[in-house]
N, C-alpha and C positions, 0 to 999 in steps of 0.2 A: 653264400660266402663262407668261407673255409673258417675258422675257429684262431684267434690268433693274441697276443698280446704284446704289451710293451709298456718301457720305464722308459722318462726322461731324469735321470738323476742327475743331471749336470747344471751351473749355473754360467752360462754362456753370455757375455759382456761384449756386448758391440757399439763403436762409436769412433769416430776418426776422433784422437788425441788421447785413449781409453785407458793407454797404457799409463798414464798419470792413476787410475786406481789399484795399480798391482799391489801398494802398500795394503790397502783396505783389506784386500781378497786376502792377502797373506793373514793381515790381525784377523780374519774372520776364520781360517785354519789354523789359528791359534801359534804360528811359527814367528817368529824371527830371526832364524838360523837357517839359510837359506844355500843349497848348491845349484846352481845355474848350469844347466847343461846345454850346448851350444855345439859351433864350428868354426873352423877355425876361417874357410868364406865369411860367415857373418860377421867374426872381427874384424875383418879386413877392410870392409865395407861400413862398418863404423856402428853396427846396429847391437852386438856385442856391448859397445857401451851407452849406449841410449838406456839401456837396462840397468846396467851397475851404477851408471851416472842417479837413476831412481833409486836403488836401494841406497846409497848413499847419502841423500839428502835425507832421506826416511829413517838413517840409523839403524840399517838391516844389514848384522852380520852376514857374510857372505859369502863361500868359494866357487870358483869357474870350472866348470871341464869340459875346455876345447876341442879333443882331439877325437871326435864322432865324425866317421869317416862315412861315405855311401856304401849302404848297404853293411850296416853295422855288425861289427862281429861280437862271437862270446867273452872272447876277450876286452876289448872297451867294454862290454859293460862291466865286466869285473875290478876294470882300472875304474872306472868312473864310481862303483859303488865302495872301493879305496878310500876316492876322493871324500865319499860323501860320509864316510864314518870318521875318518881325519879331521873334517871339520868340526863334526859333532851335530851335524846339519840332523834338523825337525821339518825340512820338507823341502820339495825339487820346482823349480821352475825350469819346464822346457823352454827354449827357445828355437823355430826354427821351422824346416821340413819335417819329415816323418821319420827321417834318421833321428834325429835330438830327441824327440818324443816318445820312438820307441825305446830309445835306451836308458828315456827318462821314466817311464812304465816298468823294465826292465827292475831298475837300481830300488826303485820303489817295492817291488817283490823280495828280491835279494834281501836288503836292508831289512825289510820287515821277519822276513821266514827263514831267512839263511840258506845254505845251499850253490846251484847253481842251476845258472838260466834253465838249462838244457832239462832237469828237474820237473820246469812244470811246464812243457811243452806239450800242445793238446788242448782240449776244451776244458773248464774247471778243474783246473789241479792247483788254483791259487785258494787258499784256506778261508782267508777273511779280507777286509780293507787294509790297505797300502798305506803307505806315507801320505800327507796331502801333495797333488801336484796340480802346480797350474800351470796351463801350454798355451805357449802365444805364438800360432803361427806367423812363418814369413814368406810363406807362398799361399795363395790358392789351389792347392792342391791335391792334397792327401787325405784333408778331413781327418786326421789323426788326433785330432783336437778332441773329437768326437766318439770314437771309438775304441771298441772292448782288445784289442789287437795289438800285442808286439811284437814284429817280424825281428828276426834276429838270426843274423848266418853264423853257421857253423861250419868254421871253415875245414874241419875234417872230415866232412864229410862232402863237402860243397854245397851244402844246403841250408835254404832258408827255413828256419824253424818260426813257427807261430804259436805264441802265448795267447789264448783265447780266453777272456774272462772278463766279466764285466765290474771286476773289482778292479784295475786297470785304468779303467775308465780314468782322465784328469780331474778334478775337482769341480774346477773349473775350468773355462777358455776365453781366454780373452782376446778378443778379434778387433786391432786396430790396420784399420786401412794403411797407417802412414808405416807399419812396420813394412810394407809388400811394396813401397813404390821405388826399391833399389832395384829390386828383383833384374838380372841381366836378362835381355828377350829370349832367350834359348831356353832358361829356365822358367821363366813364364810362358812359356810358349807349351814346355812338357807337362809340367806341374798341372796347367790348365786342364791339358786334355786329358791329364790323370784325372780329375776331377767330373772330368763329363765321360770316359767310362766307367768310374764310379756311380754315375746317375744310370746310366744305359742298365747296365749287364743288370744292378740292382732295381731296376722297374723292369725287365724280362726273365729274372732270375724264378724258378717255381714257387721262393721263398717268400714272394713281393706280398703285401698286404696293402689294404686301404693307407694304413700308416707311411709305409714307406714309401707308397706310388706318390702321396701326397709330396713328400721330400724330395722325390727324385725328381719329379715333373714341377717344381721351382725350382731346383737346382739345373737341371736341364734350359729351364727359361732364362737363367741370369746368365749363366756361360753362354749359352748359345747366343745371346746378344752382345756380350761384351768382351768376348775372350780376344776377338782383332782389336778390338778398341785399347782393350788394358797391354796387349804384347807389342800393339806400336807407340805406348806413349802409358810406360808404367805409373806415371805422374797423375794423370787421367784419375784422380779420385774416385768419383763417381763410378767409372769402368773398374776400379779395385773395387771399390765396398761390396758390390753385386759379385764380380769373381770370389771375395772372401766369405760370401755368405750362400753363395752356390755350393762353394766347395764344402762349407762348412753341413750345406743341407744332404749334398750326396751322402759324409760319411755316417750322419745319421741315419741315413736310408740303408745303406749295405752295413752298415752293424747290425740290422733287425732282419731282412732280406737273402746277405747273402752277395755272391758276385757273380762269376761266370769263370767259364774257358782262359778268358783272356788273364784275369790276374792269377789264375791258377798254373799258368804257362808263363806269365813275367817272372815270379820266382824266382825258378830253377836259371833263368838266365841274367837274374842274379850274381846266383852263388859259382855258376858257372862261368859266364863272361862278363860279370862286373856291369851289365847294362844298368843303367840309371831305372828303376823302375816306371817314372813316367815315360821314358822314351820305350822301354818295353811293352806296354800296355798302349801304347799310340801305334806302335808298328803292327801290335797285334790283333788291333780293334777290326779293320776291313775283312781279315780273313779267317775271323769268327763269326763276325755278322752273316758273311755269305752260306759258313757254315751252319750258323742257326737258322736261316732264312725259312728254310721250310719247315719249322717250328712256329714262324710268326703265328699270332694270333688277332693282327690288326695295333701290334703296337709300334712296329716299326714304322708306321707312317706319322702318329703321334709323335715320336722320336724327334723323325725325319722336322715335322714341321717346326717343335720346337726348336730345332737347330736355325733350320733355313727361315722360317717365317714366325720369329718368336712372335707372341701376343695375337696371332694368326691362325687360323683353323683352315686353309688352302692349297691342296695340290692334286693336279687331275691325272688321272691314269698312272696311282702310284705302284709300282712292283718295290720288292725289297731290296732290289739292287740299285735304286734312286738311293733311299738313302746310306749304299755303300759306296756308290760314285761320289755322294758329298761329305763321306766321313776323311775320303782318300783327298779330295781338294780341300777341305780344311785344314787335312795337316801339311800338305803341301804348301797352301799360303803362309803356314807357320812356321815352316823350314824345318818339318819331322821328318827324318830318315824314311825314306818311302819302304826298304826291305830291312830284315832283320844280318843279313851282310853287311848291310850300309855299317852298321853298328858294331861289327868287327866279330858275328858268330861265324863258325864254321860247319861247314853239312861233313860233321864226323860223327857217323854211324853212331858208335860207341856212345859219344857225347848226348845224342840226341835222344836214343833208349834209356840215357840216365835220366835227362832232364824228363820225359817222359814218365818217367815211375815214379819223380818228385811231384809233379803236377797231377798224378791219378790221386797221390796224400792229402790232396787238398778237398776240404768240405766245401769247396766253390764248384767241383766239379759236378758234384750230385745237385746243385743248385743251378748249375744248367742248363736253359729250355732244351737241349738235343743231346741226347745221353749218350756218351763215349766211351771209349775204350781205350786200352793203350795203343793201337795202329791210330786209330781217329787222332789222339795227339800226336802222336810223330809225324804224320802227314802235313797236320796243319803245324806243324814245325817247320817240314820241308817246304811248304807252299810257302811259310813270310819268308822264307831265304831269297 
């Protein structure tokens, strides 16, 4: 066994109704001067004030910034980190997906170090601890809850930049089922399966440890049982709390591990074509896998079973193309774009050598199991078209 370590620095709050202790978590990071970062969907949907409706009753001054778009640029977070010295704000509560959060991590840097995002782009170039922030996702997805990671586009250049640092990290996370039972099916649908190649790439990743396999292979088990259950009937408690704590166990696992190809190549299509990151990393998952396939080492059957036969040890005459035939029907019965077309990319040369050289930038690539080059990405660029 390879030499390896790890923190859990987080204090991670699960419970359906949970969101009634945000007061506590807040007096326990010593703030009551709070900016709320959000979207402007969530408001919409009424989940925006389930949150303000609690700092209110609680006496917790407070400002909002709604206008975190997908696929966050450098600019929101500079408006948003505006917002949060306007206020005079002592700490950030994300609310949301992995946009809110990362720009909630973002503001957090900024506000603390000054500068600009673009500054500490790369692996530790953040100095010390942050603001306090606590993240409350509303998907099951991203595991950003969890995680040392702020993606943030730059749109001059077209590119997703990553803030790597475990000083980033949220405070806390507060995982209430009843925040994720809006969720519309198409976004639970992407989000999900963002969440279960988050389990995948980081239990095949080179970087996997005992630690993380453990994560990934419970989060692989709650998804893979409940992701149809929670996308036909978001209400389905039970099929949320398992999605939320799935997802929540992937991004522990790929913050220690590591990802693959696929989130290395969602990206740049991005910054490029505006793709929803989960619907990029769902289009992208079947035509990695075949690519990694002759890498397996006997885990792709594991994979396989936690998908198809959770709580099950069962399948006879498995090759690794079973479980790419069942990654393609599950997102099918989910209604995920079967091509990267579907999703409105186009096979321009130019485009594709860029996206290409954004995705070699990625410390996911060297994490791996089948090592690439720049052809090997634009190929399988060309191939999900």
């Amino acid at each position: 066994m390879k030499d390896f370590s790890f923190i859990v620095p987080q204090e991670i709050v699960f419970g359906v109704g949970s969101l009634k202790k945000l007061p506590d978590l807040l007096k326990k990071s010593g703030s009551k001067n709070v900016l709320l970062v959000s979207d402007r969907g969530l408001e919409k949907l009424g989940v925006v004030a389930k949150v303000t409706d609690v700092f209110k009753a609680a006496g917790i001054d407070f400002r909002t910034y709604l206008d975190v778009e997908a696929n966050p640029s450098v600019e929101t977070v500079e408006a948003a980190t505006k917002e949060y010295k306007e206020q005079g704000a002592t700490s950030l509560v994300a609310l949301g997906g992995g946009s809110p959060m990362d720009v909630a991590k973002a503001v957090g840097v900024i506000a603390t170090y000054g500068g600009k995002i673009t500054e500490y782009e790369g692996a530790a170039k953040v100095p010390g601890k942050t603001v306090p922030l606590i993240a409350i996702p509303t998907t099951a997805g991203t595991g950003s809850e969890t995680t040392a990671f702020a993606v943030i586009t730059d749109r001059t250049r077209n590119y997703k930049l990553t803030v790597f640092s475990y000083e980033v990290m949220p405070n806390y996370a507060l995982l209430d089922p009843d925040m994720i039972t809006s969720l519309p099916p198409h976004i639970a649908a992407s989000t999900g399966i963002d969440a279960l190649v988050h389990a995948i790439e980081s239990y095949i990743s080179v970087g996997a440890t005992p630690f993380s396999d453990s994560m990934a292979e419970k989060a692989m088990e709650l998804i893979g049982k409940n992701i149809k259950l929670f996308v036909a009937n978001r209400s389905n408690v039970e099929a949320a709390s398992a999605m939320l704590m799935g997802s929540t166990f992937a991004g522990i696992a790929f913050s220690w591990a590591r990802l693959g190809n696929a989130h290395a190549m969602a990206h740049p299509l991005g910054g490029f074509f505006n793709v929803p990151h989960g619907v990029a990393n769902a289009v992208l998952l079947p035509t990695i896998l075949e690519y990694n396939a002759m890498a397996d080492n006997g885990r792709y059957e594991k994979i396989y079973n936690y998908i198809k036969h959770p709580g099950k040890r069962v399948c006879e005459n498995f090759t690794p193309d079973v479980l790419v035939d069942e990654i393609k029907d599950l997102c099918a019965s989910l209604g995920i774009p079967k091509t990267l077309t579907d999703v409105g990319v186009t096979n321009d040369p130019a485009k594709i050598h860029s996206m290409a050289e954004d995705a070699m930038k990625s410390g996911n690539i060297l994490a791996n199991p089948r090592q690439s080059t720049i052809k090997d990405i634009e190929a399988l660029y060309v191939k999900a078209l």
